[in-house]
Every structure is written in structure tokens, then in C-alpha cells.
C-alpha positions as CSV (number, residue, x, y, z in Angstrom):
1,X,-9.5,22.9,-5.2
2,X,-12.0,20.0,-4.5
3,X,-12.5,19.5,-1.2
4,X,-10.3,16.1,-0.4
5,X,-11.2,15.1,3.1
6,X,-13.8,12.9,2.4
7,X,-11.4,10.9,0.3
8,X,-8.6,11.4,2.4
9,X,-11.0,10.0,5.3
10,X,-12.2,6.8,3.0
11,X,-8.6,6.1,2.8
12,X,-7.5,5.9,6.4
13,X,-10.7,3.9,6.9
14,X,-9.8,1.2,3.9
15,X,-6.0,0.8,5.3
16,X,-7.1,-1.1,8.4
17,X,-8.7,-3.7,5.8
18,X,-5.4,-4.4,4.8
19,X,-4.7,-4.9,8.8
20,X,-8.0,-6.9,9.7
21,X,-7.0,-9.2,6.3
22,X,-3.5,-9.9,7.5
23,X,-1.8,-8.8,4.1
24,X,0.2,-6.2,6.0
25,X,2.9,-6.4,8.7
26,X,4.8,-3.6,10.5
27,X,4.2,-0.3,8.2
28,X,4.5,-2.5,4.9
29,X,2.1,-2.1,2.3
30,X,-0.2,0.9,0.8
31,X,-3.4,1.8,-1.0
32,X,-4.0,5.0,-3.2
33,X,-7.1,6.2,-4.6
34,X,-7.6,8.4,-7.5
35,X,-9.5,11.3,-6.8
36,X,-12.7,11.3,-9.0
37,X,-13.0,14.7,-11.7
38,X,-9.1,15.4,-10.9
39,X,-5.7,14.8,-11.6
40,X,-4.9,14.2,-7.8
41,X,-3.8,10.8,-6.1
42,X,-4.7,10.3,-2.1
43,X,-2.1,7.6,-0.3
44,X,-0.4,6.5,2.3
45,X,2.6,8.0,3.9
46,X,6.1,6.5,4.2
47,X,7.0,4.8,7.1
48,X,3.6,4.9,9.4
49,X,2.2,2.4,11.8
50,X,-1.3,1.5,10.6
51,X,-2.4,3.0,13.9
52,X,-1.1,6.3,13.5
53,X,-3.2,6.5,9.8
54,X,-5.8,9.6,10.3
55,X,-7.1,11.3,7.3
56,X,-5.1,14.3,8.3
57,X,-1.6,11.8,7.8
58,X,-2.7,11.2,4.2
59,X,-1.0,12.5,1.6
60,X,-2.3,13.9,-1.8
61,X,-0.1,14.2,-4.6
62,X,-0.6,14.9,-8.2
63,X,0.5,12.6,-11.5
64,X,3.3,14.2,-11.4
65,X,4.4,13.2,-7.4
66,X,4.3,16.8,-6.1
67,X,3.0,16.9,-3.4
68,X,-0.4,19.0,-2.9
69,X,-1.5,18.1,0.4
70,X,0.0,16.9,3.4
71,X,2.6,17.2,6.0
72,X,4.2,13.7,5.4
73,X,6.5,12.3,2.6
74,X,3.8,10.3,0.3
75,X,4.7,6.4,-0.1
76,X,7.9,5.2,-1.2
77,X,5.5,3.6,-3.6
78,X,4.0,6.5,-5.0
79,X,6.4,6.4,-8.7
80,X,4.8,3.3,-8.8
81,X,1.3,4.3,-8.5
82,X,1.4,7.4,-10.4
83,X,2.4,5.3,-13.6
84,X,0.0,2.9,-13.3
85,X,-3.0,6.0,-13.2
86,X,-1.4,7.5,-16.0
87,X,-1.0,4.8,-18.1
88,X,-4.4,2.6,-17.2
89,X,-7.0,5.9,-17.0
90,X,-9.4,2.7,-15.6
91,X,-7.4,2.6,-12.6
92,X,-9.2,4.7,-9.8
93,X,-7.4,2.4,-6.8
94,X,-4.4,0.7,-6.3
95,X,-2.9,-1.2,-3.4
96,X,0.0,-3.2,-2.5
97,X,0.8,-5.9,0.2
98,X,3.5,-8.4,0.9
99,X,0.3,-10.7,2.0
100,X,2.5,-14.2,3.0
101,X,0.6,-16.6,0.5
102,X,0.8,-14.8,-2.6
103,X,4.5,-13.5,-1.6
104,X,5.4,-16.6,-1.5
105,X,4.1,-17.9,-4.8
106,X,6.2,-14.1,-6.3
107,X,8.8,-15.2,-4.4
108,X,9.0,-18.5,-6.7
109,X,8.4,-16.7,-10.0
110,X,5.0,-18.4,-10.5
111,X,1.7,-17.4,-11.5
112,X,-1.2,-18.8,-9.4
113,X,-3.1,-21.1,-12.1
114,X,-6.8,-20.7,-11.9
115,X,-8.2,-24.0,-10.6
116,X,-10.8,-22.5,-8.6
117,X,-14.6,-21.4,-9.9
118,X,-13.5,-18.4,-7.3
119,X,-10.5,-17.3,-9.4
120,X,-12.3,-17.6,-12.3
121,X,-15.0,-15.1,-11.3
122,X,-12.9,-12.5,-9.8
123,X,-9.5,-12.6,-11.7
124,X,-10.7,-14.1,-15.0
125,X,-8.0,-16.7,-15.4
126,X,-4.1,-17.0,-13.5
127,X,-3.2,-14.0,-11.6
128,X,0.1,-13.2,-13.3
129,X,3.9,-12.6,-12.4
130,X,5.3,-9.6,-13.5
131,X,9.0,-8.7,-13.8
132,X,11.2,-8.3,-10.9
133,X,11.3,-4.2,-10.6
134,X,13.6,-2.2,-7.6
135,X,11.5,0.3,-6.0
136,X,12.5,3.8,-5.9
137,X,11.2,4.9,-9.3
138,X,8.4,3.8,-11.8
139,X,10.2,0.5,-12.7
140,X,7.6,-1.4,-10.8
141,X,4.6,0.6,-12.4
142,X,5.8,-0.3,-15.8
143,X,6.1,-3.8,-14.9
144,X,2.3,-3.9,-13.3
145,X,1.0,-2.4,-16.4
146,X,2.8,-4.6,-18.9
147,X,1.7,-7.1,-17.1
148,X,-1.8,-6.5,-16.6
149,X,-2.8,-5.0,-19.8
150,X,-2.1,-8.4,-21.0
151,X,-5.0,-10.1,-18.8
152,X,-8.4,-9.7,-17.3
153,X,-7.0,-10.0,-13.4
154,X,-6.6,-7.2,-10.9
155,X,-4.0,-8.4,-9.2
156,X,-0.5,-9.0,-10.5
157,X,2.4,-10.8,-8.5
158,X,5.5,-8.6,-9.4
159,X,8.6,-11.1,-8.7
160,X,10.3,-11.3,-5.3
161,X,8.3,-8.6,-4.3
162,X,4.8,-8.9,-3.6
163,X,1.2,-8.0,-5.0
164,X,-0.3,-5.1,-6.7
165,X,-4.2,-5.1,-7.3
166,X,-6.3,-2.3,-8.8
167,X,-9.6,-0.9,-9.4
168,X,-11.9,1.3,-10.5
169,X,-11.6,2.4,-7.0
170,X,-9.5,2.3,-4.0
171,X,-12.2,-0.3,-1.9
172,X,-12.7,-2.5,-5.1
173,X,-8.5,-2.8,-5.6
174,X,-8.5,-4.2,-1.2
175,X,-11.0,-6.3,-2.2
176,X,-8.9,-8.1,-5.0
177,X,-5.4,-8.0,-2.7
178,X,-7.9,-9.8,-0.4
179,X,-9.2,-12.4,-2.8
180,X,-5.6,-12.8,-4.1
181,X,-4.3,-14.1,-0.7
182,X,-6.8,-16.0,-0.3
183,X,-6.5,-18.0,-3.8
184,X,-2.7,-17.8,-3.7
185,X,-3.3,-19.8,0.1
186,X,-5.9,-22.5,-1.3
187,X,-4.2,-23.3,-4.1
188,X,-0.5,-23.6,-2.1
189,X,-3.2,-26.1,0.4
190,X,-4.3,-28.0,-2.4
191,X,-0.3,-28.3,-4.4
192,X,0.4,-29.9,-0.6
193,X,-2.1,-32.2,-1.8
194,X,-1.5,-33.3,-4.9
195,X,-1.9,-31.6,-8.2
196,X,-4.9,-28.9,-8.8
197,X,-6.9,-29.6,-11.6
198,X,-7.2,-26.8,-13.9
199,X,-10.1,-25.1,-15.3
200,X,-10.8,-25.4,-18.9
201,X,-11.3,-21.6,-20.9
202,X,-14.7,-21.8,-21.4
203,X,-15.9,-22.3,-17.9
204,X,-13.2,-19.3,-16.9
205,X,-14.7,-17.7,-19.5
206,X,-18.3,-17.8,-18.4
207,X,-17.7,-17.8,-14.9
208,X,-15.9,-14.6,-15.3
209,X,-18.8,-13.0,-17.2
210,X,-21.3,-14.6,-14.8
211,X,-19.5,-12.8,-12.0
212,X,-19.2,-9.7,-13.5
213,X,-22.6,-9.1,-14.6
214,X,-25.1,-11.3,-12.9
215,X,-23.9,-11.2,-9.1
216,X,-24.8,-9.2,-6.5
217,X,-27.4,-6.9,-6.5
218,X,-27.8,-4.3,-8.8
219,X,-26.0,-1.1,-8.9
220,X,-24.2,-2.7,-5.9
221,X,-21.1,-4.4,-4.6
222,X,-19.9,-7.9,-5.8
């Protein structure tokens, strides 16, 4: 058995992002992380204040849900997440918010069109609506991989619901819930001003692949 503290430990750590971002309320919203070398899932449990989040409160599960570690019931999310690591093997973080911006634009069906240079270099075009889903089972996982396997953002806006982001790991999938809300609020600003002007595919094109290979310093952190 690999020992899991240290990821169990990142994870309680990247949960108050969600907090310090504002894309959480109450005990709403999760991240999960993929534990590197295994078949094993660290994530959130059910029901628990962000204050009470320790790395001893997170749970580890494997692809299959059963619980390995852990003395809490994993995420009501966890169906969810599980399909969306077994079905995108890319996937090494997920996370889901009800953040109020980009709720609000899932809330209205709509896909945030990609009229900012922003957008462009961290989602690669719209960040898309995916099908309305009930929770409880995988429903929503299918819908997030449908959707997303179809398009270059990490972040999809499942209907009436809220948003999903991913990553190659757990830190990388807050970072684009956090970039999500924050598109989903400047282009909700700029609607209240008139109509956004889109981007054309080329520039989202080399934006995007700007972004992704030029930024940042090497080896490091975008």
C-alpha cells in the first residue's frame, strides 16, 4: 500500500482554495485527486464544513467506489469522479463548485463564449454546457466526459447544476474552477454592457498554444 498521507494532506490543503476563491458555500462543492502509480482516488467527504477538512477526514476510494481509507462516507460526488478517471486516464484532478457566476450561466443552459485573450489561453475556446445529470450515480460523469472530450477546456458547465474542471492534477483542476468563475463573471459584466465581441479561431488558436507552451517558466506552473 503506497503511503497516502501526503496526498491525503495536499488535499485538505487545496480545499480551502475553493473557500479563499468564493466558489464554495456551506459544505458544497469537492476536489479529488488521483493518486499517482495507483488505481486509488483521494476526496472529500459528504457533508463536512470546510473547517473540519484534516487529511485524516479524507477519504480514499478505489475506481470502483470502495472505500480503502477513511472513517467518513466519500463525496456524494464520488460516481461522478470515478467515471471521469476511468474514462479520461489524463485526468489526475477533478473538482466541482456551484461558484455563483458560472452557475448562473449553467443555470441558463449557455456556454460562456470565448471573448476574452484569457479564455482563449486557459480553456482554448467556450467553456461548454453539458447535459442536465441527477446526482447520485455516474450520470453526471458521463455527461462531463461527453462533453469534454469534444473540446480543449477543463471546465465544463453541466446544466442547472454547476462546474466541473479537471487536470492532470488535483491543484491544476482549482486552478481552472478558478479561472472559470472568473471568465463566467467578466463576460456576465461585459453582456450588462452590450454585446462581447468574439474572438476569431485563429487567435484562440494561437493564444491557446502560446499559453500552453511558452508561459511561465519552465518545468513550472502556468
Amino acid at each position: 500500500m503506497a503511503d497516502l498521507l501526503p496526498a491525503r494532506e495536499r488535499l485538505a490543503l487545496l480545499h480551502a482554495e475553493l473557500v479563499r476563491h468564493a466558489l464554495v458555500a456551506w459544505t458544497s462543492g469537492n476536489i479529488s485527486e488521483r493518486v499517482p502509480g495507483t488505481d486509488l482516488v483521494v476526496i472529500k467527504p459528504s457533508g463536512i464544513g470546510y473547517d473540519q477538512l484534516s487529511a485524516e477526514a479524507m477519504v480514499v476510494v478505489d475506481l470502483d467506489g470502495s472505500i480503502v481509507e477513511g472513517d467518513l462516507a466519500p463525496s456524494s460526488d464520488t460516481a461522478s469522479h470515478l467515471y471521469v478517471y476511468r474514462n479520461l486516464p489524463a485526468v489526475g484532478g477533478v473538482v466541482h463548485t456551484h461558484s455563483p457566476y458560472a452557475t448562473a450561466w449553467a443555470a441558463r443552459g449557455e456556454a460562456i463564449p470565448c471573448v476574452l485573450t484569457a479564455m482563449a489561453d486557459e480553456f482554448g475556446g467556450e467553456i461548454p454546457i453539458g447535459p442536465f445529470a441527477r446526482i447520485g450515480d455516474d450520470e453526471i460523469g458521463r455527461g462531463i466526459v461527453a462533453t469534454l472530450r469534444g473540446s480543449r477546456s477543463p471546465a465544463v458547465l453541466m446544466r442547472s447544476h454547476g462546474v466541473f474542471a479537471v487536470g492532470p492534477d488535483a491543484r491544476s483542476a482549482v486552478k481552472a474552477a478558478v479561472m472559470c468563475e472568473d471568465a463566467a463573471r467578466t463576460v456576465h459584466l461585459a453582456r450588462a454592457l452590450g454585446q462581447p465581441i468574439p474572438l476569431q479561431r485563429p487567435d484562440i488558436d494561437a493564444l491557446h498554444q502560446r499559453y500552453q507552451t511558452a508561459y511561465g517558466q519552465p518545468g513550472g506552473a502556468r
